[in-house]
C-alpha positions in Angstrom: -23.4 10.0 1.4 -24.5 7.0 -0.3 -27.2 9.2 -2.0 -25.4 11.6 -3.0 -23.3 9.2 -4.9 -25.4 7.3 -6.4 -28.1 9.7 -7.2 -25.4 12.0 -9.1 -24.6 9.3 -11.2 -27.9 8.6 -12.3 -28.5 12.3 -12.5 -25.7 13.6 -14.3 -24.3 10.0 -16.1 -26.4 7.3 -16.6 -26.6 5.1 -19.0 -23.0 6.1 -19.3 -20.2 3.4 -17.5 -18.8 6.3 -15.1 -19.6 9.4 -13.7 -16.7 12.2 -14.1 -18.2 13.8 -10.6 -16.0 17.7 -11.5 -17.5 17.5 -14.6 -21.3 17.0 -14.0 -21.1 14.3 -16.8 -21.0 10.8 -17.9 -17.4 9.4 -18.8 -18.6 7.3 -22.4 -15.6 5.4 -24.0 -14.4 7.5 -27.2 -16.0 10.2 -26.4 -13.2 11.5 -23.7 -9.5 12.0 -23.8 -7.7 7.8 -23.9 -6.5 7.0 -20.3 -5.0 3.7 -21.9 -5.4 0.4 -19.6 -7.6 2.3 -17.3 -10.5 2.5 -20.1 -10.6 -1.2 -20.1 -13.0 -1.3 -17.2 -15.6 0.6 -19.3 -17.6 -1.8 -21.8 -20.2 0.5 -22.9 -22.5 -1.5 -20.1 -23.7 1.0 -17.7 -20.9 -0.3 -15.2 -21.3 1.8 -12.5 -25.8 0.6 -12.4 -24.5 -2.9 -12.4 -21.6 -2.4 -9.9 -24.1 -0.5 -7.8 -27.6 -3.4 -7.7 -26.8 -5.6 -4.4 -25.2 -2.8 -2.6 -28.9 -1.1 -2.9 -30.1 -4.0 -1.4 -27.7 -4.2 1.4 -28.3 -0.7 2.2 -32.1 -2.0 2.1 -32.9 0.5 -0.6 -34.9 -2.0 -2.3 -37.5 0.5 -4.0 -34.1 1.4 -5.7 -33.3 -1.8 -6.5 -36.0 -2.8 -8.2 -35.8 0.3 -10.8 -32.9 -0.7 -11.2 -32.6 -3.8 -12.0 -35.6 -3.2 -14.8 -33.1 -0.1 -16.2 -30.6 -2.9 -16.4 -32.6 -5.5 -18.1 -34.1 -2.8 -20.6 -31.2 -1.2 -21.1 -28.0 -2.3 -20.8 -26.5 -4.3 -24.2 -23.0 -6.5 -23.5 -22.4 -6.8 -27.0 -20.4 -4.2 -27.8 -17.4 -3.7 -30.3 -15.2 -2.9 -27.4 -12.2 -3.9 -26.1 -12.2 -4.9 -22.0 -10.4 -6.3 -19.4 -11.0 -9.7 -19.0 -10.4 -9.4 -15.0 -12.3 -5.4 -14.4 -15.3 -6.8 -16.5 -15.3 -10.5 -14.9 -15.1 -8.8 -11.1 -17.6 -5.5 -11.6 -20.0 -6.9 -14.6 -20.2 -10.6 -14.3 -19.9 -10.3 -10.7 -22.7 -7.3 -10.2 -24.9 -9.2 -12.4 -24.5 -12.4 -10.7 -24.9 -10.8 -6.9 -28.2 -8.8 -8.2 -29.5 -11.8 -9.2 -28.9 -13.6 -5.9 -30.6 -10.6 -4.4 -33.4 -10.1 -6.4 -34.2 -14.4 -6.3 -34.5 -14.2 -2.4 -37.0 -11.2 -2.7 -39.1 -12.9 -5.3 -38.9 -16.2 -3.0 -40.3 -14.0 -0.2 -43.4 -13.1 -1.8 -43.1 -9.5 -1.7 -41.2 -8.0 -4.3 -39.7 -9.1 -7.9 -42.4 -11.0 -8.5 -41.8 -10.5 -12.2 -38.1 -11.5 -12.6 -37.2 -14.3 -14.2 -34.1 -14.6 -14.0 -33.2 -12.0 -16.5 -29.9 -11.1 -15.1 -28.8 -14.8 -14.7 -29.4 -15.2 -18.3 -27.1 -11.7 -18.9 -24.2 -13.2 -16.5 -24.7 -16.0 -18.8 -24.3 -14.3 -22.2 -21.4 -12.4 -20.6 -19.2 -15.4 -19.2 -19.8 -16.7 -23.2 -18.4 -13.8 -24.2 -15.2 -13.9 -22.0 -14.6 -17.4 -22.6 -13.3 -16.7 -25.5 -9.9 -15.2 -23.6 -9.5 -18.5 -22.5 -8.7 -19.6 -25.9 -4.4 -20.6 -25.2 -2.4 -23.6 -24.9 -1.9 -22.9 -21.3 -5.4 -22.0 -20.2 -4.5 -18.7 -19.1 -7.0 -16.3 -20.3 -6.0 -13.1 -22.7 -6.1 -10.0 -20.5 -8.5 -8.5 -23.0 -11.3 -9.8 -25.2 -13.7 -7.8 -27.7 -17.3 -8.3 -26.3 -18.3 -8.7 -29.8 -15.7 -10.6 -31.5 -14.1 -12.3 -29.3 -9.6 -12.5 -29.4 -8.4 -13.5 -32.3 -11.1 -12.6 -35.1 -9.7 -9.7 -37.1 -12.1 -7.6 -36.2 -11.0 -8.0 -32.8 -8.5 -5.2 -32.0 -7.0 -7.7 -29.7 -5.1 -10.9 -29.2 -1.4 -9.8 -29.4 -1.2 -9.6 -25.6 1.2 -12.6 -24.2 1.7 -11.2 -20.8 -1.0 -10.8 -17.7 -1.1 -10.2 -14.2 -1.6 -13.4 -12.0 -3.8 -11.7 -10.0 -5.5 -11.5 -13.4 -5.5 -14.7 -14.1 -6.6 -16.3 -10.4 -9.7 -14.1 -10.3 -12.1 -16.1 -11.8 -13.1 -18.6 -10.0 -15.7 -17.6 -7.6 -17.7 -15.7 -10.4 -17.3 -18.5 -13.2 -18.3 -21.1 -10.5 -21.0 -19.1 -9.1 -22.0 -19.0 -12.7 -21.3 -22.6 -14.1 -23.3 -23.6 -9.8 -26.4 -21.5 -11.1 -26.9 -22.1 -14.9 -25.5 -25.7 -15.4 -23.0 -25.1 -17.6 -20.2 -26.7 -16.2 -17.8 -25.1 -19.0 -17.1 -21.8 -16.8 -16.1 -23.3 -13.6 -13.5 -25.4 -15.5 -11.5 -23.1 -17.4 -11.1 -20.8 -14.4 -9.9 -24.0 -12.0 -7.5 -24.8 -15.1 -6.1 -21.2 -14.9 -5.8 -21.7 -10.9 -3.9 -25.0 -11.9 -1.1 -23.4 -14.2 -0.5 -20.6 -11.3 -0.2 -23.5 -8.7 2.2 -25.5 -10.9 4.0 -22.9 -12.1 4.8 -21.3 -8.1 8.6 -21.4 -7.2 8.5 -24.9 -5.6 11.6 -23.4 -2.8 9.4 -20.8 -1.5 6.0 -21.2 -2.7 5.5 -17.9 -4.2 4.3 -16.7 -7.0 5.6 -13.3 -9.5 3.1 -10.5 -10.9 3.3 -11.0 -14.4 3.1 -14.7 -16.5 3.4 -15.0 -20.1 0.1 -16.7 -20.7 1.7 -19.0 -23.8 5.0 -20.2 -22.3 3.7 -20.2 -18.8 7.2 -18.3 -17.9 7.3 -15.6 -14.8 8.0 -12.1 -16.5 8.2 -10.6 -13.1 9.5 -12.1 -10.1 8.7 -9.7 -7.6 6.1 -11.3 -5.0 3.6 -9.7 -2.4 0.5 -9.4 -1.7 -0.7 -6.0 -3.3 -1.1 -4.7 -7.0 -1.0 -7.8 -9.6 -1.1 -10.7 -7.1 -3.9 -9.6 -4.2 -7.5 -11.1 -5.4 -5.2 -14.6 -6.3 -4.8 -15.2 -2.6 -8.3 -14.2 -1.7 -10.2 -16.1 -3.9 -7.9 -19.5 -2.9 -9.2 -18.9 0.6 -13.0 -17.5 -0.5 -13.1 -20.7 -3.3 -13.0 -23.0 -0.9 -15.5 -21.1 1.7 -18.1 -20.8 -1.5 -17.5 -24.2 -3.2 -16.2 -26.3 -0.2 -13.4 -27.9 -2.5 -10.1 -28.5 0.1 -7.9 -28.2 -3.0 -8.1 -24.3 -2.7 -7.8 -24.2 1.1 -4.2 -26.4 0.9 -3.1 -24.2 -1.4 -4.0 -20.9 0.4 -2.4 -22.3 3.5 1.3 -23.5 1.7 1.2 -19.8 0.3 0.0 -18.3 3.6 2.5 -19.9 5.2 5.3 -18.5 2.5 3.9 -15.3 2.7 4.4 -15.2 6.4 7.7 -16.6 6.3 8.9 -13.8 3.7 6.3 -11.0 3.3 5.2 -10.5 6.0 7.1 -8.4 8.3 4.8 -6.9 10.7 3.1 -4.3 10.5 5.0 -4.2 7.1 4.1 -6.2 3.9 7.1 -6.0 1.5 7.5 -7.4 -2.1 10.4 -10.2 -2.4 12.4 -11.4 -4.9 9.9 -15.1 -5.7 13.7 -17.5 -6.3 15.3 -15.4 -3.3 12.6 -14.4 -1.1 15.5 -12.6 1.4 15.5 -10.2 -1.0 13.5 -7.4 -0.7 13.0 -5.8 -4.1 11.5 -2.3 -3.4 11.0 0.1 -0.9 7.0 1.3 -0.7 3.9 -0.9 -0.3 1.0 -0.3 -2.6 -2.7 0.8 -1.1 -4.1 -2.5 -2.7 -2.3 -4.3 0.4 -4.8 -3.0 2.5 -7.0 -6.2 1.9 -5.0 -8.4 3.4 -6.0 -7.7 7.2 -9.3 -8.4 6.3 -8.1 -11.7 4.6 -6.0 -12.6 7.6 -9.1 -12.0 10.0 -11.1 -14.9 7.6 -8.0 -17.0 8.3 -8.2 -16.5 11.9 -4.6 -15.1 12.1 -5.7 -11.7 14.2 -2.1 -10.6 15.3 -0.6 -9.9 12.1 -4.1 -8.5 11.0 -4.1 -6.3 13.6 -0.5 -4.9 13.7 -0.9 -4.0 9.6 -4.2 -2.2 10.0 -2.8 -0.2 12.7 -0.3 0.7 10.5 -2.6 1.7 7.7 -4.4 3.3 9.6 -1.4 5.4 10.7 -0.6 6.3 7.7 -4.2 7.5 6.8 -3.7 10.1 9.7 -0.7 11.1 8.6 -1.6 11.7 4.7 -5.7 12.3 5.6 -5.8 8.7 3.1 -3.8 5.8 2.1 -1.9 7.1 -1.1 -1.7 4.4 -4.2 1.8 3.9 -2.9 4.0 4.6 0.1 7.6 4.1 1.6 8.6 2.4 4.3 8.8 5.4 6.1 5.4 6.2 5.3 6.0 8.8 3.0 4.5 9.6 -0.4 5.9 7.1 -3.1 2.5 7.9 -5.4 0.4 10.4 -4.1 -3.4 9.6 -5.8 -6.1 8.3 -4.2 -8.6 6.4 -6.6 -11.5 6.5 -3.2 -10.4 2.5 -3.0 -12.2 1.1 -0.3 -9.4 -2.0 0.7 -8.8 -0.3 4.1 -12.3 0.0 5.1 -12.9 -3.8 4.5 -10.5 -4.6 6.8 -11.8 -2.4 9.7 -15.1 -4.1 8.8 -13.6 -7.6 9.3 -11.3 -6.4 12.4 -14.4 -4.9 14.1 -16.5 -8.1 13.3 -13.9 -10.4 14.7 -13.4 -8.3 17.7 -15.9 -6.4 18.8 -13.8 -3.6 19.5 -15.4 -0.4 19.1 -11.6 1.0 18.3 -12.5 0.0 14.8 -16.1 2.2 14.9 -13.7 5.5 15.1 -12.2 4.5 12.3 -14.9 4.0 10.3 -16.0 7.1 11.3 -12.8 9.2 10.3 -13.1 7.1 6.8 -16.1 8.9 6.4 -15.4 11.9 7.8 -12.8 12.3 5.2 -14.6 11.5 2.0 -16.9 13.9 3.1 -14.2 16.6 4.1 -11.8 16.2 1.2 -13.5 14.4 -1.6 -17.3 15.1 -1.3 -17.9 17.7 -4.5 -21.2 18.6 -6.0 -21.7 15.9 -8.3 -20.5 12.8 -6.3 -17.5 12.2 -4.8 -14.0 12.7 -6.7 -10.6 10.9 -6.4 -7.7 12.5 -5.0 -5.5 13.3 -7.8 -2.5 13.6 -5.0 -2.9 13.7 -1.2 -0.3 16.0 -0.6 -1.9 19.2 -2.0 -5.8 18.0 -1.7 -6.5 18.5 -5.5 -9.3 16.7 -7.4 -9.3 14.1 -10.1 -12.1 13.7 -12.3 -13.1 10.3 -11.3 -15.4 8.1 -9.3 -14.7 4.6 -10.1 -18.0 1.9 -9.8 -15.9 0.1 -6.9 -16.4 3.3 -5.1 -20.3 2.6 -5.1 -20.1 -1.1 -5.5 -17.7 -1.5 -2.1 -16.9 1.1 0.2 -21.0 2.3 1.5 -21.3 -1.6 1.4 -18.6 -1.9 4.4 -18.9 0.9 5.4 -22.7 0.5 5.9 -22.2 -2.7 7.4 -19.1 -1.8 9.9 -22.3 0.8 11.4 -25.9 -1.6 11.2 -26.7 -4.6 13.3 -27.2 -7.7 11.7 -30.7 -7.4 12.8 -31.3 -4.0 10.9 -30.2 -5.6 7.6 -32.4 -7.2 5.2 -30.8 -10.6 4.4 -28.5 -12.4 6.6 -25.4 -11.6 5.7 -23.6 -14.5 6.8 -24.8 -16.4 4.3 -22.8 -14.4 1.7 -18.7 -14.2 1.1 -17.9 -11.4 -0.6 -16.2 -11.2 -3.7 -12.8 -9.3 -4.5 -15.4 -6.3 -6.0 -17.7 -7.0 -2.2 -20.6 -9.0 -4.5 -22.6 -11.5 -2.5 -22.5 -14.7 -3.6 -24.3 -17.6 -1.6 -22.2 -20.4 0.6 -24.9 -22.5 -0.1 -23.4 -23.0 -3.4 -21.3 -26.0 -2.6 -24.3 -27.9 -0.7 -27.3 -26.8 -3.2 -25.8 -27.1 -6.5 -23.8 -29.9 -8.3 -20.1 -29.2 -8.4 -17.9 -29.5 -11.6 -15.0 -32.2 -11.7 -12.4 -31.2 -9.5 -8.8 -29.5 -10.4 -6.8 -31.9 -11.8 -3.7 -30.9 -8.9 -2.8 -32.5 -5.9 -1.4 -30.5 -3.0 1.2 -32.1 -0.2 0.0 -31.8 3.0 1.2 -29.0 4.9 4.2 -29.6 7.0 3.4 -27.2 9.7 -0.5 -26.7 10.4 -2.7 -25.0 13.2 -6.0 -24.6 14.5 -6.5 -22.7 11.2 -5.1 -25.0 8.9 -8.3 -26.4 7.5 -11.1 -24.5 9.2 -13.5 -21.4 8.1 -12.9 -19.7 11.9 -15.9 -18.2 13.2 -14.9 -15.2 14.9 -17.9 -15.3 17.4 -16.2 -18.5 18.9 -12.4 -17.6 18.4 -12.1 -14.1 19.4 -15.5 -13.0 21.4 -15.9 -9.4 22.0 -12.5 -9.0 23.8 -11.6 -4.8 22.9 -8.4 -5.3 25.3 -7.0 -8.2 23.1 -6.6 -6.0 20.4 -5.6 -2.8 22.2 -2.4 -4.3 23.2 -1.5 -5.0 19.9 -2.0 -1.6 18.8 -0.4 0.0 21.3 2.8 -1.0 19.6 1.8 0.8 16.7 0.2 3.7 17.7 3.0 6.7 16.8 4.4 4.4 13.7 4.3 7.3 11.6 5.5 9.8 14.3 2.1 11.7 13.9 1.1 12.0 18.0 4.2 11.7 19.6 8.1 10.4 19.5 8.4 7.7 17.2 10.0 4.5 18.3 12.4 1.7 17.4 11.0 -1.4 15.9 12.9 -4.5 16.9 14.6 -6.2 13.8 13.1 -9.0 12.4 15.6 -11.7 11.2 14.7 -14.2 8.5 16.6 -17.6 8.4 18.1 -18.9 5.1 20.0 -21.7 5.3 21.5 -21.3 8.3 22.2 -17.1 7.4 19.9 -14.8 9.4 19.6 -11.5 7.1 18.1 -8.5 8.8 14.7 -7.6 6.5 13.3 -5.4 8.5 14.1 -1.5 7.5 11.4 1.0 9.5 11.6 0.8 13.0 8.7 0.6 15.2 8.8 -0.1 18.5 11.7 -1.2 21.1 10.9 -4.0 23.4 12.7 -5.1 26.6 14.3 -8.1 24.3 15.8 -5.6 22.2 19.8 -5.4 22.2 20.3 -2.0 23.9 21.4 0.9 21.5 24.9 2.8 22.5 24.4 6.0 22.5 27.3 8.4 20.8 27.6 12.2 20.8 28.3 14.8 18.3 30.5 17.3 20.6 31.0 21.1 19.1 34.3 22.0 21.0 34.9 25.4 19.2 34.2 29.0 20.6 31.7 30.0 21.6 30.4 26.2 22.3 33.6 24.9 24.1 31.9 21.4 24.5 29.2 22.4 25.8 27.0 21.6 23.0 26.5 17.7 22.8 24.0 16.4 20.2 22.9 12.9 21.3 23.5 10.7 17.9 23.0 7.1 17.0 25.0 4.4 15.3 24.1 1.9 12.1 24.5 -1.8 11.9 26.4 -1.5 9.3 29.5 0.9 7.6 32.6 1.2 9.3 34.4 3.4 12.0 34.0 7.3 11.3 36.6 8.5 9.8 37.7 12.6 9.0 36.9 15.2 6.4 34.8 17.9 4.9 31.3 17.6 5.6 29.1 18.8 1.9 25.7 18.5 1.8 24.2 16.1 -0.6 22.4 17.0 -3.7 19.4 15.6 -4.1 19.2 16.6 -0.1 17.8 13.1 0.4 20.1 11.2 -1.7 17.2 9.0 -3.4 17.8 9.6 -6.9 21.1 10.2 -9.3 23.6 12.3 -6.6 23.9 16.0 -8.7 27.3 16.7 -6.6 30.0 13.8 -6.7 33.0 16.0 -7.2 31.9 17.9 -4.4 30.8 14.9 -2.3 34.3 12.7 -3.6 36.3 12.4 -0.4 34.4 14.0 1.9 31.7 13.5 4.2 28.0 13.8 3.0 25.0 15.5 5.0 21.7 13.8 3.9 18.4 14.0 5.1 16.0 10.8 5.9 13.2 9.8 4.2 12.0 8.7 0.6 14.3 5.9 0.5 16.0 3.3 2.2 19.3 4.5 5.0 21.1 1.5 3.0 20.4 3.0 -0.5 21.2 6.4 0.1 24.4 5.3 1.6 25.3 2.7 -1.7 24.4 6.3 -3.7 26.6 8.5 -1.8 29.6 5.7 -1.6 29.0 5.4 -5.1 29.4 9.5 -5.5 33.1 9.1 -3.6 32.1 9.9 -0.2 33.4 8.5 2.6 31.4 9.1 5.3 27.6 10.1 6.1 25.4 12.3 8.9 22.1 11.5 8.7 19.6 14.2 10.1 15.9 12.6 10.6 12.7 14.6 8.5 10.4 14.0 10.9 10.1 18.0 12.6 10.1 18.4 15.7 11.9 14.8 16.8 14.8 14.5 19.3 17.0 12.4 21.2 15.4 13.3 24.5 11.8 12.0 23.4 12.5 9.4 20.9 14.7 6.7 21.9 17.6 5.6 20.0 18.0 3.0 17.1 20.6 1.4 14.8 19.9 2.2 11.1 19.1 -1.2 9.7 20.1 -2.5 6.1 17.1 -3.0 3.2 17.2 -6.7 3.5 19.9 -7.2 0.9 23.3 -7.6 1.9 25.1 -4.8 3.3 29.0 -5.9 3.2 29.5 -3.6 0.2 28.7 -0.4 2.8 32.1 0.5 4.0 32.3 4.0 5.0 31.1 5.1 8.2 27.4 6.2 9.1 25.6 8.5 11.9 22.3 9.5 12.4 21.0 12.7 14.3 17.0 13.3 14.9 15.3 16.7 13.6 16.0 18.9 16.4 20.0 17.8 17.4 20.2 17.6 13.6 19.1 22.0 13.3 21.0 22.5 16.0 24.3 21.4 14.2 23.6 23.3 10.8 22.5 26.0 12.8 25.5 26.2 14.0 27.4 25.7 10.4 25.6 29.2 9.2 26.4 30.3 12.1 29.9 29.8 12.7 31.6 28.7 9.9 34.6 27.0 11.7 32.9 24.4 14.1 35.1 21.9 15.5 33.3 19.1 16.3 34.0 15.2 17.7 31.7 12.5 17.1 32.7 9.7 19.4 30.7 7.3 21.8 28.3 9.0 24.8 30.7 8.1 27.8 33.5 9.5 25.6 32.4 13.0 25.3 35.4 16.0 26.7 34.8 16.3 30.9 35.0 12.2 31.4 37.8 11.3 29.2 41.3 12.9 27.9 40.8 14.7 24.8 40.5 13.0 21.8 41.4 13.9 18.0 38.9 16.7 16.7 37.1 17.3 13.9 37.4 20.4 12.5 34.7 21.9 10.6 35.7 25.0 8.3 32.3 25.5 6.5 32.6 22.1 5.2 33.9 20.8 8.3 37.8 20.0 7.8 39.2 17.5 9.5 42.4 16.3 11.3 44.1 13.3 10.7 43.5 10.9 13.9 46.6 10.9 16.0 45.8 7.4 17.5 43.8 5.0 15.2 43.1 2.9 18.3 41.5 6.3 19.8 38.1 5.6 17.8 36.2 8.7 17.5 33.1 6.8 16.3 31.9 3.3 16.8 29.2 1.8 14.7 28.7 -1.7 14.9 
């Protein structure tokens, strides 16, 4: 795989940054159609060669490595009148530069090969990190997301410079490469502006919750977003807090990591999900879908020793990788499409790799192998291997990013090989965000540069993790079993295998108000308060009550109350509701999925109805399989929600517009399980004449519904 790869790329691309794999050609900057921000990983630099050059050596391809690292030397130029990104050109160029030299010093030092480097790619990291300094040029120390490699930010010539906004993730994911740099070429000046940029991030958290936004204004220092998580625009921050102090040994970064670990598992985390938060109200739960970038953070948890959480999140992705063949940029909560590309990012498979490292558990092996098994089923094409321009239909993109090369045969090779089979020892490594090794004997064999000019309280609540590097071969020997039962929870998540099932809610504590933030369910557990069941009862000929459809109830809304049923338009009600006059004083019909229970009902209360049937999307589900839940809220607050909600799985849910087409006059009553006509006196109907008419309720104390 790896081969084919790589050696389509230097075929059919080289010296060019990218390899358009559909096309058979080199992707050269100007000389294809403008993808805008995307472009600004390509510098005119022969990316993918240097993204590639320790990953040959890890895959112990080290004839390879050496021709390439002289193609490198020879040709690659990083002056360039070109505008980059500051972060995509620190992470893939700096940091491939930086890990080839690493590499290509130890095989010199043994006597074998490289015995004519000197240090020629130290000394091109080197002219490089001069040339991104420049972005460092602001009163706050927060770099420019973009600098000309030949001119610099602000020199007319530039192109650049009016930026005043970047991602914090942008911002906080410099550190290992500028200290690795500043550690191996004595130039202090690298290592200190990218700890001055880690400063203003640390200051500038929310001091309630200890989170941070996505977006800073890199003059004023002020948030211009607030949302908070751990995926797109935050991710590498959190990593390299934890992998700074690992490399440089500096407790500074591992107090921080911990004060926002600890934040992130108060509010974030909600296992297996990993939702974004509002940063000043963390309660609040600001979108529905998780990004694919997430997928790190298993991996990240596994280096912090914190295996549970690790272990429920990866099962989940992994879930939803069965479900959609791979992990789409963006899904619901449901699990559904949000954004159906796949950019072949390898996030996912560095958290097997960690998960299978710190457990031994050959569980994580078969997922390796269906990882590979589907690059090489849906996204192996002649000339490389192409993204997935949308997982839902299969189609092709004509892309292979240099993280494809630089990352995912590097943990992917390494989930597969035994330590011994490798040619360096690669504990001595960390990875960086882009999987480039850098040394850990960096903090013991090379001075250090002053330290940040922060202090950090001291934790309130610590554990055995609190200020330790956990090795996984003491913590968690080969034990399969421990992780199994943590899976086993997770197993149908998605509903792909068998019945899906309830997740007990997860309730988050705010002065003294517990909020429900949990909106998929997962699995029920003896602790969980017991569902009532309720009944959808068709009472009309030819039915006569013989036809019950098992139904279940919402934590929120009100009792059920009476009239026409009219099918909402958008089905799903997850965007602008086509139908209001229809829908206005009636009761809606919606299908699940795409969006939150609590924002399709806000939608259609909003349109005028007053009432809603929910019927599940998942085919094939059914009350008799699938046990019963309460439809949960979105995390916000849910007293606005007054009209009455039901919810009926796929099959109870075709049986009843079934019998709509049907029989257009379907009296029906929807009233609690023990309710149903044969145990108690009859009770008020519903009648349903094509839009499912109703009667006034003679008795209001004679509920036909209960919800809460």
């Amino acid at each position: 795989m790896f081969d084919h790869a790589y050696g389509s790329y230097m075929k059919y691309a080289y010296p060019a940054d990218e390899l358009m794999p559909l096309s058979c050609r080199g992707r050269v900057r100007g000389q294809e159609p403008n993808r805008g921000d995307i472009d600004d990983s390509l510098g005119k630099f022969s990316l993918t060669l240097i993204d590639t050059l320790d990953t040959l050596v890890v895959l112990n391809k080290l004839d390879e490595f050496e021709d390439a690292v002289r193609k490198a030397v020879s040709d690659v130029r990083l002056d360039n009148d070109v505008v980059v990104s500051v972060f995509e050109t620190n992470i893939r160029v700096l940091g491939g530069l930086l890990g080839a030299h690493v590499m290509a010093d130890l095989l010199r030092q043994r006597g074998e090969r490289m015995q004519w480097y000197r240090d020629e790619l130290l000394h091109m990291a080197k002219e490089l990190g001069h040339r991104l300094l420049p972005a460092f040029n602001t009163t706050s120390g927060l770099p420019y997301p973009k600098v000309n490699l030949r001119y610099g930010v602000l020199n007319p010539l530039s192109r650049t410079g009016t930026e005043s906004d970047t991602c914090t993730a942008c911002a906080g994911t410099m550190i290992l490469e500028f200290a690795a740099l500043s550690r191996l070429s004595g130039e202090t000046v690298f290592e200190a502006n990218a700890r001055k940029a880690l400063d203003v991030l640390w200051e500038r958290r929310q001091r309630g919750s200890d989170l941070v936004g996505t977006v800073i204004n890199i003059h004023n220092e002020e948030w211009v977003r607030r949302d908070s998580g751990v995926g797109a625009g935050i991710d590498s921050y959190y990593e390299y807090l934890m992998k700074a102090y690992i490399l440089l040994g500096d407790n500074v970064f591992l107090d921080r990591f911990n004060i926002h670990y600890s934040a992130i598992m108060k509010y974030i985390s909600q296992p297996p999900l990993l939702l974004n938060v509002h940063m000043h109200n963390p309660t609040v739960s600001v979108r529905s879908w998780m990004d694919s970038l997430l997928a790190f953070f298993p991996g990240l948890q596994v280096l912090r020793g914190d295996l549970k959480p690790a272990i429920e999140t990866h099962e989940m992705l992994y879930q939803v990788t069965k479900q959609h063949k791979f992990l789409p940029e963006a899904f619901t909560t449901e699990f559904r499409v949000h954004w159906g590309q796949h950019l072949l990012r390898p996030e996912f498979a560095e958290s097997t790799y960690y998960l299978y490292k710190a457990t031994g558990d050959p569980y994580y092996l078969r997922v390796g192998q269906s990882i590979v098994e589907k690059l090489n089923a849906y996204a192996r094409v002649p000339c490389g291997f192409a993204a997935v321009q949308d997982v839902r239909t299969g189609t092709h993109e004509d892309r292979m990013d240099s993280f494809f090369l630089a990352e995912m045969f590097k943990y992917l090779y390494l989930l597969f090989s035994e330590k011994s089979e490798l040619p360096i020892d690669i504990d001595d490594y960390i990875f960086t965000t882009e999987a480039h090794l850098l040394p850990v004997s960096l903090s013991t064999t090379k001075p250090p540069c002053q330290v940040n000019n922060t202090t950090v309280p001291v934790s309130q609540e610590e554990d055995l993790f609190t200020h330790s590097c956990p090795s996984m071969e003491t913590l968690f020997p080969n034990n399969p079993s421990f992780a199994k039962t943590i899976r086993d929870s997770y197993k149908y998540l998605t509903g792909v295998g068998r019945a899906f099932h309830p997740l007990p809610v997860r309730c988050v504590q705010s002065q003294a108000v517990y909020r429900v933030k949990l909106v998929a369910e997962v699995n029920q557990t003896p602790e969980e308060e017991e569902v009532a069941p309720h009944v959808v009862q068709l009472i009309s000929p030819p039915f006569l009550g013989r036809t019950v459809l098992t139904a279940g109830p919402a934590k929120f809304g009100m009792d059920l109350t009476k009239q026409d049923i009219v099918k909402a338009s958008p089905y799903t009600a997850c965007g602008p509701i086509d139908n209001a006059a229809q829908l206005n004083g009636h009761i809606a019909l919606a299908l699940r999925g795409d969006c939150m229970f609590a924002a399709k009902a806000r939608r259609l209360q909003e349109a005028g109805a007053i009432g809603i049937i929910f019927i599940d999307h998942r085919e094939g589900s059914n009350s008799v399989e699938t046990p019963l839940f309460q439809m949960v809220g979105d995390g916000d607050s849910t007293e606005d929600l007054s009209l009455p909600l039901v919810f009926l799985f796929s099959r109870e849910g075709a049986m009843l517009t079934a019998a709509l087409e049907e029989h257009h006059n379907v009296d029906v009553l929807l009233l609690p399980k023990e309710r149903q006509l044969g145990h108690v006196q009859k009770l008020p109907s519903l009648n349903c004449n094509a839009d499912f008419k109703t009667r006034r309720r003679q008795d209001i104390s004679a509920l036909l519904f209960h919800l809460i």
